[in-house]
Rosetta silent file (secondary structure, phi, psi, omega in degrees, C-alpha in Angstrom):
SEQUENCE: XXXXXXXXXXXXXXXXXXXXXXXXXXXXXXXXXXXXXXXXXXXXXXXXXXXXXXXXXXXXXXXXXXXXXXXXXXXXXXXXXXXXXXXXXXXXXXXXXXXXXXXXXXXXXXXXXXXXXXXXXXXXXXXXXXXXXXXXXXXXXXXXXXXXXXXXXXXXXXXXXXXXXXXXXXXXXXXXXXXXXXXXXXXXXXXXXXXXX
SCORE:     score description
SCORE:     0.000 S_00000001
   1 L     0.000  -33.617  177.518  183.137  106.697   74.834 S_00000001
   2 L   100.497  -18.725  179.875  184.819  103.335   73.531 S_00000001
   3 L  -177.065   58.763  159.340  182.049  101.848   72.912 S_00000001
   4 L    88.656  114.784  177.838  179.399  102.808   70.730 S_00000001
   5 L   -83.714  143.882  175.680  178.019  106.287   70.922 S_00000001
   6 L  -134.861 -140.240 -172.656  174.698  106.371   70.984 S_00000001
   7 L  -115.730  166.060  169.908  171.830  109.700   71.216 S_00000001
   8 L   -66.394  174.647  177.373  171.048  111.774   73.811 S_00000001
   9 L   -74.847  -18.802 -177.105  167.316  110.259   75.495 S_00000001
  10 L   -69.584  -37.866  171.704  165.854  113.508   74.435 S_00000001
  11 L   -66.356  -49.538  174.017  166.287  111.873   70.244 S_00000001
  12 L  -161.041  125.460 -131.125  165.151  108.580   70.965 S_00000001
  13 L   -98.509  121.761  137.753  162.780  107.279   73.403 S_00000001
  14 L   -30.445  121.399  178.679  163.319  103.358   74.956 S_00000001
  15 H   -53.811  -56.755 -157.213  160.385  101.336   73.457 S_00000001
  16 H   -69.789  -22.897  168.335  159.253   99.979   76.911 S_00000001
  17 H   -32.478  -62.018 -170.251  160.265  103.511   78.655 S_00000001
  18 H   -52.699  -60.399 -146.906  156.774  105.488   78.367 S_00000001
  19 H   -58.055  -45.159 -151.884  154.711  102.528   79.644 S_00000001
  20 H   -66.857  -54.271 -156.319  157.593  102.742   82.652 S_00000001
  21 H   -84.429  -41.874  167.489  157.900  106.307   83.210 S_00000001
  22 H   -48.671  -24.135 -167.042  153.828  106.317   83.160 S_00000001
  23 H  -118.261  -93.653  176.795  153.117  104.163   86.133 S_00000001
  24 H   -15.196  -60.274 -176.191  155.692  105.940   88.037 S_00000001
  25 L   -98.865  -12.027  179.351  155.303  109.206   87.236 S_00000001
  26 L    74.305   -9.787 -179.703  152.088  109.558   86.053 S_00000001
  27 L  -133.817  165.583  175.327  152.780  111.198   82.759 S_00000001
  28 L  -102.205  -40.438 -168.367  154.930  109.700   79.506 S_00000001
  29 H   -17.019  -82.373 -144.735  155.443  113.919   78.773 S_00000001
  30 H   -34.505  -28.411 -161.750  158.014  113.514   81.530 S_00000001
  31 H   -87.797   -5.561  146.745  160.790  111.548   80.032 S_00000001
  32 H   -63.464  -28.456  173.237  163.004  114.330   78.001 S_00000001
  33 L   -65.705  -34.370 -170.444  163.045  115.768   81.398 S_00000001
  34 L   -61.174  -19.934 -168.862  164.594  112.636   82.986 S_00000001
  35 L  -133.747   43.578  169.549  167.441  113.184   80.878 S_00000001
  36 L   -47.921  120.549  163.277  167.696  117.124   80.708 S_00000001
  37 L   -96.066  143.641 -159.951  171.001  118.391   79.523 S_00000001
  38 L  -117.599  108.478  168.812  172.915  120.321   81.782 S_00000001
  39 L   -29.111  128.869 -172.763  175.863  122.331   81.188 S_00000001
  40 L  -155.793  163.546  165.857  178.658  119.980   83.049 S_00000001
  41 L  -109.904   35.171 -160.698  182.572  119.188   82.983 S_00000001
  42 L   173.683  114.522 -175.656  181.434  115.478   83.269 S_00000001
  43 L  -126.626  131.528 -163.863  179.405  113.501   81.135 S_00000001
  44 L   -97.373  119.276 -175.206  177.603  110.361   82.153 S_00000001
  45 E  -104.438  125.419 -179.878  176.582  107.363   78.909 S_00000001
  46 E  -131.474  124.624  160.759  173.658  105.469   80.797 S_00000001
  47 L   -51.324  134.335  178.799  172.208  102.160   79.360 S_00000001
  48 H   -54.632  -41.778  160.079  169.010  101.635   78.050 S_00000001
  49 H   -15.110  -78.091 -136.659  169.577   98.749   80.260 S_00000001
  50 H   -81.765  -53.876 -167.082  170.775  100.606   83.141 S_00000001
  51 H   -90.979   -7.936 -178.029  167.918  103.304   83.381 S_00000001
  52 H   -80.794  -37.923 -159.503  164.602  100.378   82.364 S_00000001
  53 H   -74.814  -34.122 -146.260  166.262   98.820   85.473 S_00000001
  54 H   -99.730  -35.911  171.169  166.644  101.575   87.878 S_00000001
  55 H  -119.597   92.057  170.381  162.987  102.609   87.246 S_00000001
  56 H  -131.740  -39.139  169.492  161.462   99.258   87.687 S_00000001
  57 H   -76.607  -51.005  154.371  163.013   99.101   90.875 S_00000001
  58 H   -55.583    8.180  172.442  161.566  102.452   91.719 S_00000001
  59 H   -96.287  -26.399 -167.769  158.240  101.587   91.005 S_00000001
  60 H   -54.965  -56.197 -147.125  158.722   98.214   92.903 S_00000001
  61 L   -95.289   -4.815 -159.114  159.763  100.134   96.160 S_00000001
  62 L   -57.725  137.482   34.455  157.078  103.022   95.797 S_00000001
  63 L  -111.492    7.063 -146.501  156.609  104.708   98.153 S_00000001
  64 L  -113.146  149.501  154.562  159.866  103.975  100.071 S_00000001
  65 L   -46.725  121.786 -168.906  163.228  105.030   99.069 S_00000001
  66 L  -158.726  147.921  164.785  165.398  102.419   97.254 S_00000001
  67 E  -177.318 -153.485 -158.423  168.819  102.244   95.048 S_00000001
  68 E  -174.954 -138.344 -157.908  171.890  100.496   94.497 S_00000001
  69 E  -116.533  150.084 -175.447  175.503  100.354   92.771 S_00000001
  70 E  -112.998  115.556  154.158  176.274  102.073   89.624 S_00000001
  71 E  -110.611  154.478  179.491  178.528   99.885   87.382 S_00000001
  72 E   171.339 -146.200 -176.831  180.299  100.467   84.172 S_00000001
  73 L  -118.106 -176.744  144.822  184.319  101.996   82.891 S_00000001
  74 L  -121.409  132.680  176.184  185.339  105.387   82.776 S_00000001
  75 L   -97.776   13.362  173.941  186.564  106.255   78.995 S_00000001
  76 L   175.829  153.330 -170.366  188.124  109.657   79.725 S_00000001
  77 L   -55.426  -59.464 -174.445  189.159  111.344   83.059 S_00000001
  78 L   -75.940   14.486 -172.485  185.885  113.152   81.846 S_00000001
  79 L  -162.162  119.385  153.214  183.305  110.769   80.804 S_00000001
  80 L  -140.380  177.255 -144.735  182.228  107.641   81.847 S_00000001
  81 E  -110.336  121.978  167.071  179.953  104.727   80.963 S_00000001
  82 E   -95.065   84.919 -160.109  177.458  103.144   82.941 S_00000001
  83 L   -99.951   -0.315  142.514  176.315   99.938   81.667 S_00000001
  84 E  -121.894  162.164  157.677  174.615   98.424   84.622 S_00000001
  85 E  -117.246  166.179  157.906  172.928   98.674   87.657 S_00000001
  86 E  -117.035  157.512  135.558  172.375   96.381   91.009 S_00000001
  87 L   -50.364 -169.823 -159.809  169.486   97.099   93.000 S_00000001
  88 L   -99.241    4.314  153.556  169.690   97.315   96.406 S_00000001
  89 L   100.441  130.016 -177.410  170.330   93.709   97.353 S_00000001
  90 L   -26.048  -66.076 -174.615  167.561   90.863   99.593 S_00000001
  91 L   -74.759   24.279 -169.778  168.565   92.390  102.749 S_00000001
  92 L   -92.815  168.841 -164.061  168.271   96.020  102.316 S_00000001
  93 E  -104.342  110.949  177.617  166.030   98.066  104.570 S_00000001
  94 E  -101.976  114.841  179.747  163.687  100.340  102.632 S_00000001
  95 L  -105.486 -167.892 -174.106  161.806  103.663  104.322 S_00000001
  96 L  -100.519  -26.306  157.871  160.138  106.512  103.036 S_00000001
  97 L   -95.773   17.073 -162.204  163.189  108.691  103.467 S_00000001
  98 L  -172.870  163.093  168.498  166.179  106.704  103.566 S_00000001
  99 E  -148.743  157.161  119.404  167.722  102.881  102.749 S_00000001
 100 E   -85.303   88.527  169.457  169.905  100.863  103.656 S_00000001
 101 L   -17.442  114.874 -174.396  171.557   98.873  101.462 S_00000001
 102 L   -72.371   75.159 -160.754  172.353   95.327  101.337 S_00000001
 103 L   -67.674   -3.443  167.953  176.656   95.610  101.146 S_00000001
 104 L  -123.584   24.222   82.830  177.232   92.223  100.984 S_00000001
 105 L     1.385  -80.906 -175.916  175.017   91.595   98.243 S_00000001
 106 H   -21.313  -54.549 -169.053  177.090   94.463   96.893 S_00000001
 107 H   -95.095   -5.808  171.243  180.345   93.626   96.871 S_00000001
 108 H   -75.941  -32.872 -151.210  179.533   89.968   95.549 S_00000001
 109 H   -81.795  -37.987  173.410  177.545   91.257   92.661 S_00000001
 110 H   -62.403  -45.917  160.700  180.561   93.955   91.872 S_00000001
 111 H   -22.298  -93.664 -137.051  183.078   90.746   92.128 S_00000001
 112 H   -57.948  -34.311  163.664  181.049   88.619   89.721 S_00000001
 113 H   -52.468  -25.556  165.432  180.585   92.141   87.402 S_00000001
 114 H   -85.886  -31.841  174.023  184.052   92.366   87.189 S_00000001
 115 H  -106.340   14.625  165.102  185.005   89.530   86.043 S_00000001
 116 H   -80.891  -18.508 -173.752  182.060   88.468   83.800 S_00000001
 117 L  -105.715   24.335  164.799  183.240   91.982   81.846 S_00000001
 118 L    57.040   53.108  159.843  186.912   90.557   81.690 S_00000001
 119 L    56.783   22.951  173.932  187.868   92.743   84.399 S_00000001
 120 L  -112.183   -3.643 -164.947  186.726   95.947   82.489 S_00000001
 121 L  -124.814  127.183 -173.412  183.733   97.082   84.265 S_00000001
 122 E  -145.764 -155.074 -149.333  183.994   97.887   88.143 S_00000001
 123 E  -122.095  113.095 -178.354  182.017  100.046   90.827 S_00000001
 124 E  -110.342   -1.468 -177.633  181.430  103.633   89.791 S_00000001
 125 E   154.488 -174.522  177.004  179.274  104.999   92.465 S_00000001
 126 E  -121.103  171.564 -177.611  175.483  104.734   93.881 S_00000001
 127 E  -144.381  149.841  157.540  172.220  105.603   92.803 S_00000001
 128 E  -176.839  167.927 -167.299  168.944  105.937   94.649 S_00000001
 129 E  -103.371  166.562 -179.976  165.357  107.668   94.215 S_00000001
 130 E  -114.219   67.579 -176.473  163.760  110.390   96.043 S_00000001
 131 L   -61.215  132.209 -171.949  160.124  109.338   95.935 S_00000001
 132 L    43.871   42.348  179.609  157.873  112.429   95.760 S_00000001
 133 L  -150.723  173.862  179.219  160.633  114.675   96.339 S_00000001
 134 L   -73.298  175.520  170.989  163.268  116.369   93.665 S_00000001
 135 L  -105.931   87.161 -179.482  166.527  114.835   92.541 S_00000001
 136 L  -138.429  178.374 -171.684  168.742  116.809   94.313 S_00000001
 137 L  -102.539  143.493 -165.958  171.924  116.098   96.761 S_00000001
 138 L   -99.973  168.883  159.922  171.194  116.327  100.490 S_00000001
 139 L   -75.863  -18.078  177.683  174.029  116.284  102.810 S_00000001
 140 H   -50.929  -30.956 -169.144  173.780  112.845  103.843 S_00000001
 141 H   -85.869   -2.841 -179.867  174.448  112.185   99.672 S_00000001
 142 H  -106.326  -41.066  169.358  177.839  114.598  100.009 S_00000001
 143 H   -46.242  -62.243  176.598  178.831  112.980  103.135 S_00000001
 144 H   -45.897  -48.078 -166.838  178.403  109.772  101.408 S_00000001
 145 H   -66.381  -24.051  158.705  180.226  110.869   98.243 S_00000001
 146 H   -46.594  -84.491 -179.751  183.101  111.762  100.575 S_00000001
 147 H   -57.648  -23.269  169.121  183.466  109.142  102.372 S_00000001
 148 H   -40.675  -51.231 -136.629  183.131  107.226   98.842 S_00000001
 149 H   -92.315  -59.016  165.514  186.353  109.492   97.302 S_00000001
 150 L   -37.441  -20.453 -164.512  188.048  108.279  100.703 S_00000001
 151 L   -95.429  133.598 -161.165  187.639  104.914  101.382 S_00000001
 152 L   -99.489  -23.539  168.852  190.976  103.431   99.783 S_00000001
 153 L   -82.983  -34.855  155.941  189.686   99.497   98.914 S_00000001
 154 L   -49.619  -28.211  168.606  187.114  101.225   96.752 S_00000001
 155 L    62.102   21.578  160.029  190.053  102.547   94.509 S_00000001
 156 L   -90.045  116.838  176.505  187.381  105.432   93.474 S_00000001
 157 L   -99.238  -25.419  161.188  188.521  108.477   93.099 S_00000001
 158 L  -108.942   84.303 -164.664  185.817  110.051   91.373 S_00000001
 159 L   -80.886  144.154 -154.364  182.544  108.236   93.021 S_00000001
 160 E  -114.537  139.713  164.643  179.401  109.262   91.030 S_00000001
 161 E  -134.448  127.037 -164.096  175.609  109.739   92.774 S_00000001
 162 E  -131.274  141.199 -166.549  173.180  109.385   90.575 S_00000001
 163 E  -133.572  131.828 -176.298  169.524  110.382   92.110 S_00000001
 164 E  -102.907  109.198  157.147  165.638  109.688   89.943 S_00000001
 165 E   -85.444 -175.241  175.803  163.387  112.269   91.717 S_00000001
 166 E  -135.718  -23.396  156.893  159.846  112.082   91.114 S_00000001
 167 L  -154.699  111.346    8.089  158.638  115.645   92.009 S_00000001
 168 L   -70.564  164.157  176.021  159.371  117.174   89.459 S_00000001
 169 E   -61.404  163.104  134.168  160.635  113.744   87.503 S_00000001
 170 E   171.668  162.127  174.605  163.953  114.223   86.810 S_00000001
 171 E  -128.501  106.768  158.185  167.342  112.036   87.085 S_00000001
 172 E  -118.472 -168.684 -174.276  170.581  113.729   87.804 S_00000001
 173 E  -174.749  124.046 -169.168  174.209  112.888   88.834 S_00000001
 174 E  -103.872  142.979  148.567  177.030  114.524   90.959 S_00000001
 175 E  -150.077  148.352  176.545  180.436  113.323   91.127 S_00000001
 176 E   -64.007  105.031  159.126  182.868  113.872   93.877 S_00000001
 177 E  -133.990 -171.746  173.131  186.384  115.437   93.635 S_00000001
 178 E  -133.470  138.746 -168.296  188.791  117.210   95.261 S_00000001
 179 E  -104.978  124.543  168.433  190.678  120.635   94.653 S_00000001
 180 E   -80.060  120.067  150.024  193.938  120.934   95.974 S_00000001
 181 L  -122.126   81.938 -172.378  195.318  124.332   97.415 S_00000001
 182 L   125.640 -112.397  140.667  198.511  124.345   98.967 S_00000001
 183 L   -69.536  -17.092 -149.926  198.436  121.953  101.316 S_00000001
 184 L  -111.697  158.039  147.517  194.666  121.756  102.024 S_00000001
 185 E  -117.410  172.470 -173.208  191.983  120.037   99.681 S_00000001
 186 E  -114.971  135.540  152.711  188.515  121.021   98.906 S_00000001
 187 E  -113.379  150.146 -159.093  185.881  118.925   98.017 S_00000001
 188 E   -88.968  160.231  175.455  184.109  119.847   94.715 S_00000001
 189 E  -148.811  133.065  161.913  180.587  118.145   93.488 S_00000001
 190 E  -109.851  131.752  149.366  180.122  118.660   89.874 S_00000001
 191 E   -89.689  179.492 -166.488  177.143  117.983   88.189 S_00000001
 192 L  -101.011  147.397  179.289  176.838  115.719   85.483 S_00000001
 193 L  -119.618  121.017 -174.783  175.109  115.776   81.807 S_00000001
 194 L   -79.132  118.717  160.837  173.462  112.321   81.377 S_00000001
 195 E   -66.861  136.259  100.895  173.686  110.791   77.963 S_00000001
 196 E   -45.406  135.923 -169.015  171.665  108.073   76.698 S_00000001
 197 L  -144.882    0.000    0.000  173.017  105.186   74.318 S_00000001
């Protein structure tokens, strides 16, 4: 990883995590599930930081839908490190099945993240919750991941979606690639096995 391995979340438990995962979710039981490992060919390092933040914002928006920007490195073609998040920025629109995001919020907050981390940390992908629904990817989230792998000033080639359901709890993450055959590509969605450090 480059920078300090840490355990999976299933070893050891964020002090302030239970209380967090409690008022959200209604149970503390729940939080080895949030970070269930999943056979994957991609593995995701998520901050204690990174995940106190994302559900704080999901308790903030309940019941409406809400997320944001995934930032961090990647430290192998196959593994990379998320060491922040943004929320979703003053102006974003929140519903009970959908947001909109505040994108020019976005792209200042990736700016000033890149260069407060000496240009080492940059925009790996989105996140966002599924209140009272599973964590799973809809098509709107493959479309998005698409157009993500596509858009050529993002300079992402592997864009990451990372989704906190709430029934059942769980937090997963897809990332977007593409398989070339012949001429034609495919695109691929792998999931991901989330670490904690």
């Amino acid at each position: 990883m480059g920078r300090g391995r840490g355990t999976t979340h299933d070893a050891r438990t964020p002090a302030a995590a239970p209380n967090l995962a409690y008022l959200l979710l209604g149970s503390t039981s729940v939080l080895p599930l949030l970070f269930a490992v999943i056979e994957a060919e991609f593995t995701l390092w998520l901050s204690e930081s990174a995940y106190k933040a994302i559900l704080l914002e999901a308790m903030r928006r309940m019941p409406c839908e809400t997320g944001g920007i995934l930032l961090g490195y990647w430290s192998t073609p196959q593994e990379a490190v998320i060491t922040a998040i943004i929320g979703p920025g003053p102006k974003a629109v929140h519903r009970k099945r959908s947001f909109q995001p505040d994108s020019t919020y976005h792209e200042r907050e990736i700016a000033r993240h890149y260069e407060e981390s000496g240009r080492t940390e940059t925009y790996l992908g989105d996140w966002h919750t599924h209140p009272k629904a599973g964590a799973y990817m809809s098509s709107k989230d493959e479309s998005t991941l698409r157009v993500l792998a596509d858009y050529a000033p993002a300079r992402l080639l592997t864009p990451i979606m990372m989704i906190l359901g709430t029934d059942p709890p769980s937090l997963k993450a897809w990332i977007h690639t593409y398989r070339r055959k012949l001429l034609f590509k495919t695109s691929a969605f792998h999931t991901c096995k989330i670490l904690h450090y």
